[in-house]
N, CA, C and O atoms as a GROMACS GRO file, in nm:
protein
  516
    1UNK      N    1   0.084  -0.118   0.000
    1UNK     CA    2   0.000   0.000   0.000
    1UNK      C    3   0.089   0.124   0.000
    1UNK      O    4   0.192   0.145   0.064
    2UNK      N    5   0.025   0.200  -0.084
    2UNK     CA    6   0.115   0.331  -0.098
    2UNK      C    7   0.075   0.440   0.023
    2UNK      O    8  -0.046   0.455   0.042
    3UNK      N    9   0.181   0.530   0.119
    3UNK     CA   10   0.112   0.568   0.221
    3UNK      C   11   0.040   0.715   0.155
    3UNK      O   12   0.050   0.752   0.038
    4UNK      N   13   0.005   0.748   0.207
    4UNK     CA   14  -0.111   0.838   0.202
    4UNK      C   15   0.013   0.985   0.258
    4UNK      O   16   0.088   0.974   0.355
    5UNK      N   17   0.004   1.105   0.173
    5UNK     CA   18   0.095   1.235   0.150
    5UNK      C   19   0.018   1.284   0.256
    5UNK      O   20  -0.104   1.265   0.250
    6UNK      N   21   0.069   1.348   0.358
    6UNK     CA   22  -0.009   1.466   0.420
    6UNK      C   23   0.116   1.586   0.453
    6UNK      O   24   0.235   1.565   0.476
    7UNK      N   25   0.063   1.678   0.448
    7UNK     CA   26   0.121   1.820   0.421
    7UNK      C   27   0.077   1.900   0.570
    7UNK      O   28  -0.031   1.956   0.590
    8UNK      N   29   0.182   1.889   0.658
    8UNK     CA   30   0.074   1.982   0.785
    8UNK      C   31   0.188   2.093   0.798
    8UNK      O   32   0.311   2.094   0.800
    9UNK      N   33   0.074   2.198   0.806
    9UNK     CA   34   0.170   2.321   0.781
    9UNK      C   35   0.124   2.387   0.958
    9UNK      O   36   0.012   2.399   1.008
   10UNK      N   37   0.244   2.415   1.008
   10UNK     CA   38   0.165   2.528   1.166
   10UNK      C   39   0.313   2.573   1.143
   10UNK      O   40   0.412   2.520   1.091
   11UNK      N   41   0.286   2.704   1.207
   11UNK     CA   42   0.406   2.795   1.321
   11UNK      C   43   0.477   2.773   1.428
   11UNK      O   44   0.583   2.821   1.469
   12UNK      N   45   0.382   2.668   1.480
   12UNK     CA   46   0.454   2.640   1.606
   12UNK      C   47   0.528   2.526   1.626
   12UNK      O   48   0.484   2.411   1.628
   13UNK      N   49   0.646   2.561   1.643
   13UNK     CA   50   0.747   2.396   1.620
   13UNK      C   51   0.721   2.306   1.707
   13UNK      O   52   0.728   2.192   1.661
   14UNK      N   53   0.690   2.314   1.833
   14UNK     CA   54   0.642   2.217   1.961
   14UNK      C   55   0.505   2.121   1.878
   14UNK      O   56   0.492   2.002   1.850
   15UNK      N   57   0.438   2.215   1.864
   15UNK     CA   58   0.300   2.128   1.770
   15UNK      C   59   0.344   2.047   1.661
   15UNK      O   60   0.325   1.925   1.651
   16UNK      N   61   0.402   2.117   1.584
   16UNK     CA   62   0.454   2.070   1.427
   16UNK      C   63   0.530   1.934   1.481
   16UNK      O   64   0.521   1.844   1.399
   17UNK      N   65   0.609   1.896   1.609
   17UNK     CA   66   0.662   1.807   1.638
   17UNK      C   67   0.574   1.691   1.697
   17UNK      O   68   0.608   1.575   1.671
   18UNK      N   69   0.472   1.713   1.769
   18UNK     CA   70   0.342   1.661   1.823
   18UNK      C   71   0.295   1.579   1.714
   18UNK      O   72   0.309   1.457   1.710
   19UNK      N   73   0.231   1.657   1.615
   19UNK     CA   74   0.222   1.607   1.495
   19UNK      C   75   0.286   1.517   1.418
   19UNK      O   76   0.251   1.403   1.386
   20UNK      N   77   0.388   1.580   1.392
   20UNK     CA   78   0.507   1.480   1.255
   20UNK      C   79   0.504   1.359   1.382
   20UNK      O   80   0.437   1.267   1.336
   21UNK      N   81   0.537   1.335   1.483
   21UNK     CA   82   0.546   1.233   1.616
   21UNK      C   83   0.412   1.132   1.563
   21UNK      O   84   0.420   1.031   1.494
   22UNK      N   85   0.306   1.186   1.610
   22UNK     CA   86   0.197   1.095   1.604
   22UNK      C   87   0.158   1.050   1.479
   22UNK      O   88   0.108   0.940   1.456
   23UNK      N   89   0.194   1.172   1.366
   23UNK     CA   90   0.178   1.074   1.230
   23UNK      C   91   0.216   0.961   1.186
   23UNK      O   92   0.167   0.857   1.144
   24UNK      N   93   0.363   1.027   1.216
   24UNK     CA   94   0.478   0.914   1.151
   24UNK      C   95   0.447   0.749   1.257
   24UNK      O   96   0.528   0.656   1.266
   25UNK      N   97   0.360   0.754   1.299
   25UNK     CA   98   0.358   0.600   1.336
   25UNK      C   99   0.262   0.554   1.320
   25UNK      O  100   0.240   0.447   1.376
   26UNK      N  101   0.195   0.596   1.263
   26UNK     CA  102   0.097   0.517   1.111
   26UNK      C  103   0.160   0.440   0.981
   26UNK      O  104   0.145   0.516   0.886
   27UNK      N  105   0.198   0.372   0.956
   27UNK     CA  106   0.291   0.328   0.842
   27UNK      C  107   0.202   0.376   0.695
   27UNK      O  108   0.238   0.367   0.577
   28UNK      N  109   0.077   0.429   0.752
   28UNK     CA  110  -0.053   0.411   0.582
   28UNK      C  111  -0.007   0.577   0.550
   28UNK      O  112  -0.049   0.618   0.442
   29UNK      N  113   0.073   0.675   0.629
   29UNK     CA  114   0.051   0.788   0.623
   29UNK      C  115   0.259   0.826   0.645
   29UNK      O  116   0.344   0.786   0.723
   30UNK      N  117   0.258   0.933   0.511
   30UNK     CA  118   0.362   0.962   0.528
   30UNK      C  119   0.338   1.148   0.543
   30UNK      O  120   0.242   1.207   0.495
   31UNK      N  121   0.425   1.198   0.604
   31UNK     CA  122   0.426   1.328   0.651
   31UNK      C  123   0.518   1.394   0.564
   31UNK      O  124   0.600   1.338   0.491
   32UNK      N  125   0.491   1.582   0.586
   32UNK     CA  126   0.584   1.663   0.552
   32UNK      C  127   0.506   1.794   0.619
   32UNK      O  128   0.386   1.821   0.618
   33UNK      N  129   0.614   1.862   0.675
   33UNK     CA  130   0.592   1.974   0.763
   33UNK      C  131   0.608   2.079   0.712
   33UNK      O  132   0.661   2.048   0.605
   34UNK      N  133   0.600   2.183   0.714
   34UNK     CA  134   0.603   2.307   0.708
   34UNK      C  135   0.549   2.416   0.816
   34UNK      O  136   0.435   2.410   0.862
   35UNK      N  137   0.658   2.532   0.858
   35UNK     CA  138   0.614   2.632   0.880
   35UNK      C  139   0.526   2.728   0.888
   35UNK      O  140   0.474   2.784   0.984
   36UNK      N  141   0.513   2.744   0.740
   36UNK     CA  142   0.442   2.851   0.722
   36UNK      C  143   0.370   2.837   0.598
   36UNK      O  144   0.407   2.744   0.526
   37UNK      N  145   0.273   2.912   0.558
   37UNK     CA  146   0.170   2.881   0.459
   37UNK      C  147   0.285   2.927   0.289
   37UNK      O  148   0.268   2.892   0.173
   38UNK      N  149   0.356   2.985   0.332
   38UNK     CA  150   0.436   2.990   0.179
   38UNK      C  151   0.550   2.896   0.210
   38UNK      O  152   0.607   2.854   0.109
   39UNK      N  153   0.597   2.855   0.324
   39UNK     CA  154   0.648   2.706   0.296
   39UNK      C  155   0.607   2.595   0.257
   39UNK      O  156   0.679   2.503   0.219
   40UNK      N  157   0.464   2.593   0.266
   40UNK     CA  158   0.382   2.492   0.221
   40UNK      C  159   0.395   2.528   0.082
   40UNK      O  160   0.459   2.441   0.022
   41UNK      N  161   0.361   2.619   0.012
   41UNK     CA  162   0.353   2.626  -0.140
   41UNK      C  163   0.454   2.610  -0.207
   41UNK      O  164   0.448   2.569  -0.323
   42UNK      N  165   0.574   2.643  -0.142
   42UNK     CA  166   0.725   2.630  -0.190
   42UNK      C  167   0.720   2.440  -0.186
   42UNK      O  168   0.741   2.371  -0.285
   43UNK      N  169   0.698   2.403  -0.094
   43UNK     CA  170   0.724   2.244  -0.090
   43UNK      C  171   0.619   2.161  -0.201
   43UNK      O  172   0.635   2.050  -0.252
   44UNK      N  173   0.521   2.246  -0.215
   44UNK     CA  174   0.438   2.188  -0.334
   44UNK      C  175   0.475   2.206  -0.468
   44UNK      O  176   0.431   2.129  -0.553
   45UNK      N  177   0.559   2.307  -0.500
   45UNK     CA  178   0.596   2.358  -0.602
   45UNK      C  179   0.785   2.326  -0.626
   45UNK      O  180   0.857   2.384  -0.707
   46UNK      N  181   0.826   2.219  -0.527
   46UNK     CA  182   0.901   2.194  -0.554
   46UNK      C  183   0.985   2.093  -0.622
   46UNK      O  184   1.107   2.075  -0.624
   47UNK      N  185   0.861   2.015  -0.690
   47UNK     CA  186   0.865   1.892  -0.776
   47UNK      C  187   0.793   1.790  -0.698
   47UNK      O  188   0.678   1.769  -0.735
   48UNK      N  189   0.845   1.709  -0.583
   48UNK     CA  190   0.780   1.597  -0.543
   48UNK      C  191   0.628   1.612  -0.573
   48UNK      O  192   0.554   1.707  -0.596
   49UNK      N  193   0.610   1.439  -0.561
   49UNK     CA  194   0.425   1.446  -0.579
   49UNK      C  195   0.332   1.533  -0.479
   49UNK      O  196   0.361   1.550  -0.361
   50UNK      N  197   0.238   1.575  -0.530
   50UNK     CA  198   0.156   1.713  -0.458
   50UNK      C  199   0.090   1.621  -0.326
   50UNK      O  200   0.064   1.504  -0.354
   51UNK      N  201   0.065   1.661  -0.198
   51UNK     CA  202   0.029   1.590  -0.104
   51UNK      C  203  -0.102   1.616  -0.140
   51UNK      O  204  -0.154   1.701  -0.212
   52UNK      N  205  -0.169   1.474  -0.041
   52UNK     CA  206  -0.343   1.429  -0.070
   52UNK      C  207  -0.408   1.446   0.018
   52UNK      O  208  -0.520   1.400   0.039
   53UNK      N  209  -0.317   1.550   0.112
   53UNK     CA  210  -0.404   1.588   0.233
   53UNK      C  211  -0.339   1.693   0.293
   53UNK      O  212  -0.217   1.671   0.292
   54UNK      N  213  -0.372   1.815   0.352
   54UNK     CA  214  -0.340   1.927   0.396
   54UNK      C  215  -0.406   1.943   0.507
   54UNK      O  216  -0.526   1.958   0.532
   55UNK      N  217  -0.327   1.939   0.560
   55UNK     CA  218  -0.348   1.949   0.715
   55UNK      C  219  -0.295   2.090   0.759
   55UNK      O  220  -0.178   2.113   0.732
   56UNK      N  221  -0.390   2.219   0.845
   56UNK     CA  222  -0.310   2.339   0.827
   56UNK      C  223  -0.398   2.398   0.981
   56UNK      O  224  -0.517   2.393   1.011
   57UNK      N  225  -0.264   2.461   1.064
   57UNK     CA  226  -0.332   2.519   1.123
   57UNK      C  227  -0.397   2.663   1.076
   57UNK      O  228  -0.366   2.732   0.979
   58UNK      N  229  -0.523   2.690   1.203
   58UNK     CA  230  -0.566   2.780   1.135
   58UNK      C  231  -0.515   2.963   1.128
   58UNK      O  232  -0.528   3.043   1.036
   59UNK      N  233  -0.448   2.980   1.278
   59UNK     CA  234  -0.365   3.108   1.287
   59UNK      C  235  -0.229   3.075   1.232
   59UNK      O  236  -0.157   2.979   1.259
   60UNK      N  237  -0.214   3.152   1.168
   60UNK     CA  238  -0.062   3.155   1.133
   60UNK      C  239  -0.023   3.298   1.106
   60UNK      O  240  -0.107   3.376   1.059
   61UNK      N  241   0.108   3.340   1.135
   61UNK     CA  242   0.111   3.486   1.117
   61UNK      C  243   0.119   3.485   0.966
   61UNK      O  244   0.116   3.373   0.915
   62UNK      N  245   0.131   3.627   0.853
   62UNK     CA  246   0.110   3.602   0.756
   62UNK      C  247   0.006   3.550   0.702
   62UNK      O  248  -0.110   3.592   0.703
   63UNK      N  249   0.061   3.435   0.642
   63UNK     CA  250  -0.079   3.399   0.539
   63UNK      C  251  -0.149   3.267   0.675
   63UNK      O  252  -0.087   3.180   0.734
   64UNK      N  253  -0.246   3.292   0.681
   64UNK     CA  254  -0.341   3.172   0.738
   64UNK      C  255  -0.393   3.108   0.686
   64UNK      O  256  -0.404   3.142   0.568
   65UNK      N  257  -0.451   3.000   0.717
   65UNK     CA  258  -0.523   2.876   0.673
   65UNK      C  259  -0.612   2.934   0.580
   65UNK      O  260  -0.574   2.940   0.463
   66UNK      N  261  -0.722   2.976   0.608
   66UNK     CA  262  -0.778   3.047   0.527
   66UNK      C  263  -0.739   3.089   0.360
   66UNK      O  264  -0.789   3.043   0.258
   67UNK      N  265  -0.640   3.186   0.374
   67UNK     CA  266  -0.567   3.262   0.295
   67UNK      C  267  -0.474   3.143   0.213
   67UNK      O  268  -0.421   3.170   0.105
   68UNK      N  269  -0.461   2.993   0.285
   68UNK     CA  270  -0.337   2.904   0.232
   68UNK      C  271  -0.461   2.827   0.130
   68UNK      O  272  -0.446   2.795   0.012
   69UNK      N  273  -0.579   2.810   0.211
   69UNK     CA  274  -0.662   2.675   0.121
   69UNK      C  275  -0.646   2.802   0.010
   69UNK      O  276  -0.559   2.795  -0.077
   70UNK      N  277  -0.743   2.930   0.018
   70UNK     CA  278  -0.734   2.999  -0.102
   70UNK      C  279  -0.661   3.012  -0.206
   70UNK      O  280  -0.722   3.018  -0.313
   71UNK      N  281  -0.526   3.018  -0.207
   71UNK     CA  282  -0.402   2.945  -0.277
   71UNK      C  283  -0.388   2.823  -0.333
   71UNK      O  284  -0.317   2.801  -0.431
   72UNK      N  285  -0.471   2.718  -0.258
   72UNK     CA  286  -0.445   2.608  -0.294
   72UNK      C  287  -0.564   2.554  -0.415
   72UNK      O  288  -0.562   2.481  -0.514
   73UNK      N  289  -0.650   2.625  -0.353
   73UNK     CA  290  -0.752   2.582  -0.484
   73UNK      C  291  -0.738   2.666  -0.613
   73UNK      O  292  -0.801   2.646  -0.717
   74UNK      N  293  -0.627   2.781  -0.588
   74UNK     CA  294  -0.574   2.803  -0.703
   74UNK      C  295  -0.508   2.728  -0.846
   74UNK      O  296  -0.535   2.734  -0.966
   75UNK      N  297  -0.416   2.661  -0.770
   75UNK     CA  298  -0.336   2.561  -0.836
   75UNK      C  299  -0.386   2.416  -0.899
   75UNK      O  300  -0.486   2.362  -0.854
   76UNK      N  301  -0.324   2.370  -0.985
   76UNK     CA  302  -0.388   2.269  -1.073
   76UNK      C  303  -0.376   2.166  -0.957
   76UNK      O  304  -0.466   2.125  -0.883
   77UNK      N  305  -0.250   2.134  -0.959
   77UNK     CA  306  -0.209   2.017  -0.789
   77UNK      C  307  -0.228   1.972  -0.743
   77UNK      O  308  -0.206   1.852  -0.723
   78UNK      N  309  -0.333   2.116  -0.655
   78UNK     CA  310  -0.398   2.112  -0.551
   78UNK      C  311  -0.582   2.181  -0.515
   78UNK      O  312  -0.655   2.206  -0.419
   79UNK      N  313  -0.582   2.186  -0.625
   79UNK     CA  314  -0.757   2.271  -0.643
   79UNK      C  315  -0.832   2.140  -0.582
   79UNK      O  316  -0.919   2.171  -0.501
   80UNK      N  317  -0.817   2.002  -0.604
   80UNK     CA  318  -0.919   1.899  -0.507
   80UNK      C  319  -0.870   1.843  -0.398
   80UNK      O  320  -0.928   1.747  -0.349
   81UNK      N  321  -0.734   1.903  -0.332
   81UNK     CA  322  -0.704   1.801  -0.242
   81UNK      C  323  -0.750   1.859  -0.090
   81UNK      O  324  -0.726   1.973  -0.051
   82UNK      N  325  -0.821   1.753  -0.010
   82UNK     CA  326  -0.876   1.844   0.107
   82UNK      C  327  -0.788   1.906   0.194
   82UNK      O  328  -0.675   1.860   0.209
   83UNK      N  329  -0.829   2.009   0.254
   83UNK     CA  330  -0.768   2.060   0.346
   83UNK      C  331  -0.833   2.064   0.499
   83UNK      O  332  -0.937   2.117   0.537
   84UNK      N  333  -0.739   1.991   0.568
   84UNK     CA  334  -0.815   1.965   0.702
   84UNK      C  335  -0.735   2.083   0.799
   84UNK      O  336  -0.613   2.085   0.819
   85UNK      N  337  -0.832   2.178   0.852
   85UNK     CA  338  -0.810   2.341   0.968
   85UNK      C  339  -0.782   2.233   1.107
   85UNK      O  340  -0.823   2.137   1.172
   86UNK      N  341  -0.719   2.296   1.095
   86UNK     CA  342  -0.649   2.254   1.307
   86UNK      C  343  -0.655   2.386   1.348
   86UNK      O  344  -0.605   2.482   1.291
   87UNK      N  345  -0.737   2.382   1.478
   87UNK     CA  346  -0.781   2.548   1.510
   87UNK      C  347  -0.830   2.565   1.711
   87UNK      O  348  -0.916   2.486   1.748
   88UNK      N  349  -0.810   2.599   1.748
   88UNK     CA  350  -0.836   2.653   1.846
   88UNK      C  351  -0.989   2.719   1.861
   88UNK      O  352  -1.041   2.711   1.972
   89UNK      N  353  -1.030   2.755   1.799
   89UNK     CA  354  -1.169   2.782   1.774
   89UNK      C  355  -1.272   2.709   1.714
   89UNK      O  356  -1.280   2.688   1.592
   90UNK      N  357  -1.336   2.678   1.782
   90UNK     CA  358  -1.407   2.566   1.769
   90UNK      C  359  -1.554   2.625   1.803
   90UNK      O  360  -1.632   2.541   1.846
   91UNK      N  361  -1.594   2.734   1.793
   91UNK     CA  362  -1.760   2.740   1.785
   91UNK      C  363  -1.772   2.698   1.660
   91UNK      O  364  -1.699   2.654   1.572
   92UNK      N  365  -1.946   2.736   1.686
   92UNK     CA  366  -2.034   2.645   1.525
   92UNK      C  367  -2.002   2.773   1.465
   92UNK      O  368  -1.993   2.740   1.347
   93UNK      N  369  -1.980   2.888   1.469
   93UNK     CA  370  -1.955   3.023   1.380
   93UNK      C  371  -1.869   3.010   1.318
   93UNK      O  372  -1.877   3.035   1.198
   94UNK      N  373  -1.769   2.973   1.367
   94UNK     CA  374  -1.627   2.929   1.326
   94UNK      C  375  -1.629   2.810   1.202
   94UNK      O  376  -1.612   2.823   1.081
   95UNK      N  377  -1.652   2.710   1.272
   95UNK     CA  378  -1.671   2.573   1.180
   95UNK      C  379  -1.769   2.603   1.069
   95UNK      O  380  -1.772   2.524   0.975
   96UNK      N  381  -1.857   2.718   1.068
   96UNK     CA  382  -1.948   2.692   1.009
   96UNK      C  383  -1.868   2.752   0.824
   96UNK      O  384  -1.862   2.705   0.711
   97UNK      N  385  -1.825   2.869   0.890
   97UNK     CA  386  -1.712   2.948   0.817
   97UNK      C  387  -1.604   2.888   0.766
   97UNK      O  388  -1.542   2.962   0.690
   98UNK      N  389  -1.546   2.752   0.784
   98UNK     CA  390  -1.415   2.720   0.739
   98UNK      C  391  -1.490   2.589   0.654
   98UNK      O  392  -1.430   2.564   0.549
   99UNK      N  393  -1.575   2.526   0.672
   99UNK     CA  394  -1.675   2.435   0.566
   99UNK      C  395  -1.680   2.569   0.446
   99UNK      O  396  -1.633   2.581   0.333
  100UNK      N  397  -1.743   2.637   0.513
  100UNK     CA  398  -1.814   2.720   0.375
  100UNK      C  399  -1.693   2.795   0.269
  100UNK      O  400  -1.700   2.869   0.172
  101UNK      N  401  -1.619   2.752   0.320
  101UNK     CA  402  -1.447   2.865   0.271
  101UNK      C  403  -1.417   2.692   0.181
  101UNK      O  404  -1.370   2.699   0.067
  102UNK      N  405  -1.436   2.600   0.220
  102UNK     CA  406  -1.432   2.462   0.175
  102UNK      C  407  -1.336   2.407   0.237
  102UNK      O  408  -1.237   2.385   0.166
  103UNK      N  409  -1.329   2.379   0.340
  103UNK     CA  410  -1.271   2.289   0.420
  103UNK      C  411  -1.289   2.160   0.429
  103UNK      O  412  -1.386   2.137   0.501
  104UNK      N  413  -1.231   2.048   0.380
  104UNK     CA  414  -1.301   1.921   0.459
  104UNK      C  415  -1.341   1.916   0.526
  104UNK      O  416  -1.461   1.886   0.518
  105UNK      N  417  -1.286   1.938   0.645
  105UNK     CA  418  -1.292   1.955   0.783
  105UNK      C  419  -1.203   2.026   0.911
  105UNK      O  420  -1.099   2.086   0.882
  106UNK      N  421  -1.244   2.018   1.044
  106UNK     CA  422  -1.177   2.089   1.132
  106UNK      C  423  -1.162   1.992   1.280
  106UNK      O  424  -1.244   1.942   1.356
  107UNK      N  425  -0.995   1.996   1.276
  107UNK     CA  426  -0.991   1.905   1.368
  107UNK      C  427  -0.930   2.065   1.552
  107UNK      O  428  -0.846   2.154   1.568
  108UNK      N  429  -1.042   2.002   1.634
  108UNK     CA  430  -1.035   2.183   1.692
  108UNK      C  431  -0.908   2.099   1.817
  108UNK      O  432  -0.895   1.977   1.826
  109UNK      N  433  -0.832   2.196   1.896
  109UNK     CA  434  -0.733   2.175   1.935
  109UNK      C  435  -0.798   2.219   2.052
  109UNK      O  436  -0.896   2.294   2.044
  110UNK      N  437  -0.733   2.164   2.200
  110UNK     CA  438  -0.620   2.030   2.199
  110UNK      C  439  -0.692   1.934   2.104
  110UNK      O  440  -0.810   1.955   2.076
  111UNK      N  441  -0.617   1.818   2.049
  111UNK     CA  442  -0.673   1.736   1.983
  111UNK      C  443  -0.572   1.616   2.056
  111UNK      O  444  -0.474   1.641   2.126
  112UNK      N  445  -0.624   1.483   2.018
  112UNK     CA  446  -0.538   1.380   2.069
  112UNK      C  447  -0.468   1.307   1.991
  112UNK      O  448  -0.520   1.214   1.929
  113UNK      N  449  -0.318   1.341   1.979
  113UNK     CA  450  -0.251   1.253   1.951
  113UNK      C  451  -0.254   1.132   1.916
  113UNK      O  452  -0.218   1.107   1.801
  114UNK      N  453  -0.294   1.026   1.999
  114UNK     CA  454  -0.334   0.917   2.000
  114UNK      C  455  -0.436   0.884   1.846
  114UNK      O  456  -0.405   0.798   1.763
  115UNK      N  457  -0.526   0.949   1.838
  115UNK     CA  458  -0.586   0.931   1.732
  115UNK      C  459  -0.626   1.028   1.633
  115UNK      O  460  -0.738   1.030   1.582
  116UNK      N  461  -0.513   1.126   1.602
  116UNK     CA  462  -0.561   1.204   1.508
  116UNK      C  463  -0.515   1.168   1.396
  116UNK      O  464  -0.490   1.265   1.324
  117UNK      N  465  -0.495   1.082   1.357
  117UNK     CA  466  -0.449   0.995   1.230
  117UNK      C  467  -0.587   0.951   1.156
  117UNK      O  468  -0.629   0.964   1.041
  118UNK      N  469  -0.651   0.877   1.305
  118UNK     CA  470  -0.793   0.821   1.251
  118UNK      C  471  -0.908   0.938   1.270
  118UNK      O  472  -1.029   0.918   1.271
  119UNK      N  473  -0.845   1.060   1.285
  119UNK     CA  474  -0.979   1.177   1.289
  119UNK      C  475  -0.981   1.220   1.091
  119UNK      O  476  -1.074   1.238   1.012
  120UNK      N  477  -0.824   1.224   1.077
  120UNK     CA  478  -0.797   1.264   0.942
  120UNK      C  479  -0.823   1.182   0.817
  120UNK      O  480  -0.853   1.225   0.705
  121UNK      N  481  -0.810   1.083   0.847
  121UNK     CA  482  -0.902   0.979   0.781
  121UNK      C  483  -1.021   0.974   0.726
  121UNK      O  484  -1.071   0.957   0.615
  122UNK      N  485  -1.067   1.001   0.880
  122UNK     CA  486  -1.254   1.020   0.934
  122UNK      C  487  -1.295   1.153   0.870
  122UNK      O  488  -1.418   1.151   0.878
  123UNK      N  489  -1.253   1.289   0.801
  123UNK     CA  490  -1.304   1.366   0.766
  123UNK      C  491  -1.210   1.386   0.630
  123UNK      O  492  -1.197   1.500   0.585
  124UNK      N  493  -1.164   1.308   0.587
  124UNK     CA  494  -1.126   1.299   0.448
  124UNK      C  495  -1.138   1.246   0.345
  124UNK      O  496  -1.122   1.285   0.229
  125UNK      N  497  -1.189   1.086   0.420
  125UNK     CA  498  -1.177   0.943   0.344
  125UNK      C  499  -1.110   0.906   0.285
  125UNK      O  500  -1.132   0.838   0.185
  126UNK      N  501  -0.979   0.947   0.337
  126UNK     CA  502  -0.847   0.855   0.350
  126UNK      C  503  -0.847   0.728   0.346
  126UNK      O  504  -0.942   0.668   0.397
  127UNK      N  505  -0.754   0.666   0.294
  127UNK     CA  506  -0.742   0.520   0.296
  127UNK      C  507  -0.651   0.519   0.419
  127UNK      O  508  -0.603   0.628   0.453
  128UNK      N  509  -0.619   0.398   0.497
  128UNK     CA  510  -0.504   0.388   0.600
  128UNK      C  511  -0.554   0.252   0.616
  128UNK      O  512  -0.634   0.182   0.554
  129UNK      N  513  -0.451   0.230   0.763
  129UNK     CA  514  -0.456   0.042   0.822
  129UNK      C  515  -0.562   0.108   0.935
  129UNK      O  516  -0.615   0.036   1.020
   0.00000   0.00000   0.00000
């Protein structure tokens, strides 16, 4: 089985490590991190195959989640690949707003480690073990 690309872009290196940690021990799911929302585009645009899942938090200084899917559905690449918001805000105002912006989905923070492999899955329809 081929693993499954995910692209998680945050600011914060403690998280970004949380993350790449709990991914990488999924064997169905391979990772790549980024900083910042134009590190993400730089890594998409840097030849390798375009990731099949975007995983992004939602504050970021600069460009935000928001502002990154917008970009992304720019591009040939990446115009269908979902983008799953990791966010701290978690009302229905909020969620209701990042669906309608076209989000897959929103995984709201703290989130658990333990199973956010199978949350990303669960609002993507990801393949995995």
């Amino acid at each position: 089985m081929t693993p499954t690309r995910i692209l998680y872009v945050d600011d914060d290196p403690d998280i970004r490590h949380i993350v790449e940690l709990s991914l990488s021990l999924d064997p169905s799911l391979q990772i790549r991190a980024a900083a910042s929302g134009e590190e993400a585009l730089a890594a998409i645009d840097d030849g390798c195959p375009p990731p099949q899942v975007v995983l992004v938090d939602m504050m970021m200084p600069g460009m935000d989640g928001l502002a990154l899917l917008a970009q992304l559905r720019e591009r040939p690449a990446t115009a269908a690949v979902p983008v799953v918001f990791m966010t701290a805000r978690g009302r229905q105002a909020d969620l209701d707003r990042y669906h309608a912006a076209g989000a897959a989905g929103v995984i709201v923070k703290p989130f658990d480690p333990l199973t956010l492999a199978d949350r990303i899955r669960e609002v993507t329809g990801a393949s995995g073990s």
